[in-house]
N, C-alpha and C positions, 0 to 999 in steps of 0.2 A: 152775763158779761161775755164779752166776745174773747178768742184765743188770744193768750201773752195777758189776760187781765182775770182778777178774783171779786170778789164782792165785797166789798167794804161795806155798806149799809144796804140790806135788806127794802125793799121798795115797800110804803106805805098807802092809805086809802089818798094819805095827802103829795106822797113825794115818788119821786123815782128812786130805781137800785142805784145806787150811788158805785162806781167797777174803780179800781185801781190797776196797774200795770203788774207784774210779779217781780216781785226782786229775783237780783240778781244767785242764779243756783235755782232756781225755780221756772216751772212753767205750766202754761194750760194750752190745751193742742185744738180742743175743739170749744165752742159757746157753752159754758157752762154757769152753774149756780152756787160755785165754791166760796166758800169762806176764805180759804190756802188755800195757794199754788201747790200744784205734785213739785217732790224735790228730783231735780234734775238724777240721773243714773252715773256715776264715778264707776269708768275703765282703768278695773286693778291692777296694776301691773305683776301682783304676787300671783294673780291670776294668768298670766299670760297675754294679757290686754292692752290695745291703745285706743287714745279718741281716734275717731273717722271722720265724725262730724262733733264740733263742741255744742253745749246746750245753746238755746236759745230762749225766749221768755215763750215762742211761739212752738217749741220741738222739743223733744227728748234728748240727749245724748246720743251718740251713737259709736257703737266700740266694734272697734274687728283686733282679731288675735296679731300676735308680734312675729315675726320671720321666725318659719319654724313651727308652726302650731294653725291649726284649724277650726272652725267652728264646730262644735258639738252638737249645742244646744243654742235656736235660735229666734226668739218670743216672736222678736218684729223684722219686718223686713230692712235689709242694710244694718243689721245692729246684732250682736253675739253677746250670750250671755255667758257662757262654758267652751274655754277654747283647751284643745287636747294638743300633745306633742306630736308633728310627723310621724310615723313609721318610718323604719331603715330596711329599705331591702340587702336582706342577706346574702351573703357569697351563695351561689348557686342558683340565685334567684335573678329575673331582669328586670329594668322597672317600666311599667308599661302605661304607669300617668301621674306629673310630678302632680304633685304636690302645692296647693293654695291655702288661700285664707278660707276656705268652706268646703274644698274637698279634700281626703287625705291621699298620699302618694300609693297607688296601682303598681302592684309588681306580683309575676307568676314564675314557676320552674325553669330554671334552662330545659329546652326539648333535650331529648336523648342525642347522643354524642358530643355534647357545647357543655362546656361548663361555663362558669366566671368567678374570679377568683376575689375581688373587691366588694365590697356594700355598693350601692346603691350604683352598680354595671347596668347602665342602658343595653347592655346587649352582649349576649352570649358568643364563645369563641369555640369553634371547630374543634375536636379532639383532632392532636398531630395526627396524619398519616405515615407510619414507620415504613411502610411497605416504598414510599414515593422518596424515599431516603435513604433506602437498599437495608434500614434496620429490619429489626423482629422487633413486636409488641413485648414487651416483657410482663406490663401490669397495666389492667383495666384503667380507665380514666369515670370520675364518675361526675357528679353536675359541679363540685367545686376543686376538681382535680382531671389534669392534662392526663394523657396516656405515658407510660415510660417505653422508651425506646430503646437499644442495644444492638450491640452488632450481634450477626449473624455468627453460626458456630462454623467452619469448616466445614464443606460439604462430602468430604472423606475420610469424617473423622470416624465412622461406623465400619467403615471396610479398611482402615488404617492400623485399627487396635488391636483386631485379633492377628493381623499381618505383624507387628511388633510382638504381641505375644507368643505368637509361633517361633520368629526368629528368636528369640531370648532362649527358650525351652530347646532349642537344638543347639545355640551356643553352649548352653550349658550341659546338653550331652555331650558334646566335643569335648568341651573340656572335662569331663568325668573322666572319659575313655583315653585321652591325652593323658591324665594323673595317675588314671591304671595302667597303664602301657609303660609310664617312667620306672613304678616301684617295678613291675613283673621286671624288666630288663635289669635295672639296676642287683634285684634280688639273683638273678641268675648271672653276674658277674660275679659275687658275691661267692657264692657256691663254687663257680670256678677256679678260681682263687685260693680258696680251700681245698679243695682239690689238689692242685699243681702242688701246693704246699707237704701235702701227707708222702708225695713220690720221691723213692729215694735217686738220689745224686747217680749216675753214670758214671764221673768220673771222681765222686768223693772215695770209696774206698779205693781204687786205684794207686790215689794220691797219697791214702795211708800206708799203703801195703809196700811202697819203696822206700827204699833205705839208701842212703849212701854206701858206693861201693867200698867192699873190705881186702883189706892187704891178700895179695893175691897165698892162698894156701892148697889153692884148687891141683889136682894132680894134670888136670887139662890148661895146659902152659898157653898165657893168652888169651883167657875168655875172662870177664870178668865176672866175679862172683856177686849174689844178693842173700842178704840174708829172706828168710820167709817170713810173713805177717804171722 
């Protein structure tokens, strides 16, 4: 029987092979001597599969994977039996061939100094230049991480600090020698003070030692008399 048909009766010394057409969900692809039709191939969708081409009484089925998924494994030509899930290119990685129904998605390392920070980045991005920014590098950048940048320190801040700490350490003899200098004076006023204190009066006994004058009994008529201390 020729393709799209099966054998229904067997050819005799007296008759011919009697062929019928194949039902439908069946077919024969080349002249053959079948009894049955092959049962056509069902694209599983649990599988990741759709029709490409639907059967025919003359063809097989033919199935390709659903967006997202690739051929595996592939008996006949135009038709998948095992369809796999794309790959995702990683942060870090670039992707360098999408993704089809029979290939799976191509992707390698960012080169040194590029990272990329997303899944499936067609294309790596230059580590910042801090220097072109008047920054300093702070921290490395590495394939899914930029560089960190910062300002710059003061460029006198190394010949600034021992100048501040010098000045501080002579302030503070200053004022040591200031605080000693107050007590020593203040202490020698102090003393003199004491001093003038212990010395007797000039004019305190003087001041004891007169009396109001006394009725005159003196024999020298007209001087006035005192009595003595």
């Amino acid at each position: 029987c020729s393709e799209g048909r099966r054998v229904l009766r067997h050819c005799t010394s007296a008759t011919n092979t009697v062929c019928v057409s194949c039902e439908p969900g069946w077919f024969t692809e080349h002249p053959n001597g079948l009894r049955v039709c092959l049962k056509c191939r069902k694209c599983s969708p649990g599988n990741h599969m759709q029709v490409k081409e639907p059967c025919h009484y003359t063809k097989n089925t033919k199935c390709t994977c659903q967006p997202g998924f690739f051929c595996l494994y592939q008996p006949e030509a135009d038709s998948c039996d095992v369809c796999v899930r794309h790959a995702i290119s990683p942060p870090g990685f670039r992707v360098t061939r999408i993704g089809t129904k029979t290939h799976d998605v191509g992707f390698e390392p960012c080169p040194p100094g590029t990272f990329s920070l997303k899944e499936m980045s067609f294309s790596c991005t230059n580590w910042t230049n801090c220097s072109e920014k008047g920054l300093i590098q702070i921290r490395e950048g590495n394939t899914t991480c930029d560089v960190l940048c910062g300002p710059q320190p003061p460029r006198n801040l190394g010949l600034g600090l021992p100048l501040i700490l010098s000045s501080l350490l002579l302030f503070l003899a200053l004022l040591v020698t200031l605080i000693v200098w107050r007590k020593g004076k203040c202490s020698m006023k102090a003393i003199d003070k004491k001093k003038v204190g212990e010395e007797p009066s000039c004019t305190g006994p003087e001041k004891e030692c007169m009396v109001k004058p006394i009725q005159e009994t003196n024999p020298h008529h007209g001087q006035p008399s005192y009595a003595n201390c």
